[in-house]
N, CA and C of each residue as an Amber inpcrd file, in Angstrom:
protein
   210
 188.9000000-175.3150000 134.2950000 190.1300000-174.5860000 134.0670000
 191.3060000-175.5130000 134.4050000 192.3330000-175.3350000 133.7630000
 193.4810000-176.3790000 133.6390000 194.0460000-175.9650000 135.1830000
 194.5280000-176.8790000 135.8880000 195.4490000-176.8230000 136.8180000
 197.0230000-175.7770000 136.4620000 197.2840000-175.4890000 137.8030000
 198.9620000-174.5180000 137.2760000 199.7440000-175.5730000 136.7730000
 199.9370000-176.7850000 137.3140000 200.9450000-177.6670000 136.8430000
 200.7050000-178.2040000 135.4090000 199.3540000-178.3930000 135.2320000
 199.2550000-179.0400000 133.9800000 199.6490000-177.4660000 132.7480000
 199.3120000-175.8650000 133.1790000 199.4090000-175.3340000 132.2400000
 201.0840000-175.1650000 132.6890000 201.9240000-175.2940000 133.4850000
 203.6220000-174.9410000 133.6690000 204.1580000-176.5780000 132.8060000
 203.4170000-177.3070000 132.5920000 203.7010000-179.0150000 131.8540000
 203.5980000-178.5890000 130.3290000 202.1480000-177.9220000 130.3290000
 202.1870000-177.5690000 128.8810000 203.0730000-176.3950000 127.8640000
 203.6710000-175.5960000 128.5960000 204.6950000-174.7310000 128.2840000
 205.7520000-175.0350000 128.3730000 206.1780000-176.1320000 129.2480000
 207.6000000-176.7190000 129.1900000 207.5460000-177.4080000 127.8820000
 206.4810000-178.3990000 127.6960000 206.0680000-179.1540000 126.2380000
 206.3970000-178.5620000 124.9510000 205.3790000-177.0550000 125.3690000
 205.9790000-176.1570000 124.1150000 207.1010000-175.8230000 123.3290000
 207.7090000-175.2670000 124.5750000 209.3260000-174.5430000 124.3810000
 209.6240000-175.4980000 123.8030000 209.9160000-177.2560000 124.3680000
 210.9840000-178.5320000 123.8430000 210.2380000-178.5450000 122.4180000
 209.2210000-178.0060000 122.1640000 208.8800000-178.3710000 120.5160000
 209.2170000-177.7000000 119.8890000 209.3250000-175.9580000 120.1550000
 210.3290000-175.6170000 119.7580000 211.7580000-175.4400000 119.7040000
 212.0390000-175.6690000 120.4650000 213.7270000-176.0410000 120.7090000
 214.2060000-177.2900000 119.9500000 213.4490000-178.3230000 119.6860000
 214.3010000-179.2440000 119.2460000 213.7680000-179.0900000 117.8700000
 212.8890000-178.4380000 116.9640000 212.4330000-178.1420000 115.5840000
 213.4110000-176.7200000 115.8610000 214.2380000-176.0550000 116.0860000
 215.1210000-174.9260000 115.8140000 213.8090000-173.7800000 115.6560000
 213.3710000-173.8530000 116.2760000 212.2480000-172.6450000 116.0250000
 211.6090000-172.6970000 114.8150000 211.2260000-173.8430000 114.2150000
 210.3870000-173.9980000 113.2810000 209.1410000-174.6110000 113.6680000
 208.6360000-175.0640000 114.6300000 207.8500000-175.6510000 114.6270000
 206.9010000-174.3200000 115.9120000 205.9130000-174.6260000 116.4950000
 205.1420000-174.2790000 117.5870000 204.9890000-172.6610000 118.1690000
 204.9480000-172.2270000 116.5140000 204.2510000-170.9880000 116.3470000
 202.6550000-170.6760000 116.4050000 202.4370000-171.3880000 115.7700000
 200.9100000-171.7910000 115.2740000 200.5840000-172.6780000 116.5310000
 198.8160000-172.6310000 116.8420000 198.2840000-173.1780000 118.3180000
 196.7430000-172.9460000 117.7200000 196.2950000-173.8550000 116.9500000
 194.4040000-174.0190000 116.8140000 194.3830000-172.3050000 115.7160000
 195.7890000-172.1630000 114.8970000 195.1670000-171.3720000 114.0450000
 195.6090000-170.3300000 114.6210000 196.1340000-169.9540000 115.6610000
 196.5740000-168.5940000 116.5590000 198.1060000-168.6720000 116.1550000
 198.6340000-167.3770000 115.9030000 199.9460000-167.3060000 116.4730000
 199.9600000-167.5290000 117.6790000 201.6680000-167.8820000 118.1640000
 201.8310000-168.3770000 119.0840000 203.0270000-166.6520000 119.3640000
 203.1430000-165.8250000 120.7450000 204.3510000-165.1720000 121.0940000
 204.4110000-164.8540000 122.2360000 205.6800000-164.4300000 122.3120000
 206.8780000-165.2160000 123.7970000 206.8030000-163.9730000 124.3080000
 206.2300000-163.6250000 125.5430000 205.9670000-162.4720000 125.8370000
 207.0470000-162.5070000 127.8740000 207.8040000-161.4590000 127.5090000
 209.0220000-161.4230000 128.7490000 209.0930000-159.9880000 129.0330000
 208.8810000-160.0210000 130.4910000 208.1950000-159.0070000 131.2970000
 209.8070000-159.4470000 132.6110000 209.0800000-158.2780000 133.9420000
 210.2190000-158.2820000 134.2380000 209.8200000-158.6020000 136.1190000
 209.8550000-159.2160000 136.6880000 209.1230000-159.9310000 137.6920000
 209.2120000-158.7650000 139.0630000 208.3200000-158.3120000 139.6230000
 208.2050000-157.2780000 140.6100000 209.6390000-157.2310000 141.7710000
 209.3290000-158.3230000 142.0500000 210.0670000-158.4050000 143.4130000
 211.4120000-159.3010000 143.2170000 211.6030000-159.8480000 142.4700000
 212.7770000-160.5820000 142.0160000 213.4480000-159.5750000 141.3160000
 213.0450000-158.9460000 140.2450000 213.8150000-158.0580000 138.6040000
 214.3470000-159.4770000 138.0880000 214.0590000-160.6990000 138.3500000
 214.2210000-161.2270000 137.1140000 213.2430000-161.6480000 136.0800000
 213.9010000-161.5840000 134.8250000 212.9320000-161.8520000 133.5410000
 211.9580000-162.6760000 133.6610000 211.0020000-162.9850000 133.2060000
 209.6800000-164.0180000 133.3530000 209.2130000-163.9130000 132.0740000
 209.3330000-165.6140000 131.0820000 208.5050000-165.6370000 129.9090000
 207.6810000-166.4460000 129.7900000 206.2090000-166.1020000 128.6720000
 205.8130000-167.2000000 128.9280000 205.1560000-167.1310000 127.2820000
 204.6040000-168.2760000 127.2070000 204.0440000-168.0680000 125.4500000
 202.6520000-167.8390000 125.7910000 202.1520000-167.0960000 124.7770000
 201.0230000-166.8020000 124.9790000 200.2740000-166.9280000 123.1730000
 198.6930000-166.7740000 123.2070000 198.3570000-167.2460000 122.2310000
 198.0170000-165.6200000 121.3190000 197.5920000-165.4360000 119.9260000
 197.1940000-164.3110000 120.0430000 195.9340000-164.5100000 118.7400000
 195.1290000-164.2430000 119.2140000 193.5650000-164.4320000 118.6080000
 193.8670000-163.8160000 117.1390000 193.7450000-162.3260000 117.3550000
 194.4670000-161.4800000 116.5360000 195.3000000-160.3880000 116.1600000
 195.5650000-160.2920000 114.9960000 196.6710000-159.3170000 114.6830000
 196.2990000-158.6410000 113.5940000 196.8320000-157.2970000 113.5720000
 196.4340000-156.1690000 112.4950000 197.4570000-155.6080000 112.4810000
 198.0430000-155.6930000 110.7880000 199.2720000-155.1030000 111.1980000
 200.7310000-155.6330000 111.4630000 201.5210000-154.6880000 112.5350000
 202.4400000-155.2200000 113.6440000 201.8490000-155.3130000 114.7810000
 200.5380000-155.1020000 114.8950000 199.9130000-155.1880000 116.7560000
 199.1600000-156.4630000 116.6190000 199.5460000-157.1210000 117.7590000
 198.9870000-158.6370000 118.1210000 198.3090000-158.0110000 119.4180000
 196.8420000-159.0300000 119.6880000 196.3770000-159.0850000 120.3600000
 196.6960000-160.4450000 121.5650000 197.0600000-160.4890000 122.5330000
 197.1360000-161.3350000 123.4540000 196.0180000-161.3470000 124.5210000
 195.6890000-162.1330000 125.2170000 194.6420000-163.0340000 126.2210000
 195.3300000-163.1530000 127.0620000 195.5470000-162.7610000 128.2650000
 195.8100000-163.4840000 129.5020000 194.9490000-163.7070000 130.2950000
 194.2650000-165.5420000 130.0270000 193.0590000-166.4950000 130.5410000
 193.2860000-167.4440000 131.2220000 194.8340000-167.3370000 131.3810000
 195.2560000-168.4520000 132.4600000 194.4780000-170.2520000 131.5520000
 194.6730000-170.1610000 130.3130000 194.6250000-171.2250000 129.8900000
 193.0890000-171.3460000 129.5340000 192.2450000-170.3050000 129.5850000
 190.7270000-170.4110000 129.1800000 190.5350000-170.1720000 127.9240000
């Protein structure tokens, strides 16, 4: 299983691929959509996002994994 730093390295990676392609690029991940899922942090109330992958979708409903990078 990936280390926290290497998966908080690989999401910083992400975002800059999309950010500097204007949101054209780093949707797609091995064939998965890629979506930005922002929740609202317990004890702070501040926002928390993170990308996540989604196997599948039917529809408007996406399925998401939270595997901590598995």
């Amino acid at each position: 299983m990936p280390s926290d730093f290497a998966l908080k390295t690989m999401n910083a990676v992400h975002r800059v691929i999309q950010k500097v392609s204007g949101g054209r690029a780093g949707w797609q991940v091995a064939g998965m959509t890629v979506v930005e899922l922002t929740t609202i942090g317990r004890k702070s109330g501040q926002p928390r996002t993170v990308l996540l992958t989604s196997p599948l979708r039917e529809g408007d409903a996406y399925v998401v994994v939270a595997s901590r990078g598995g």
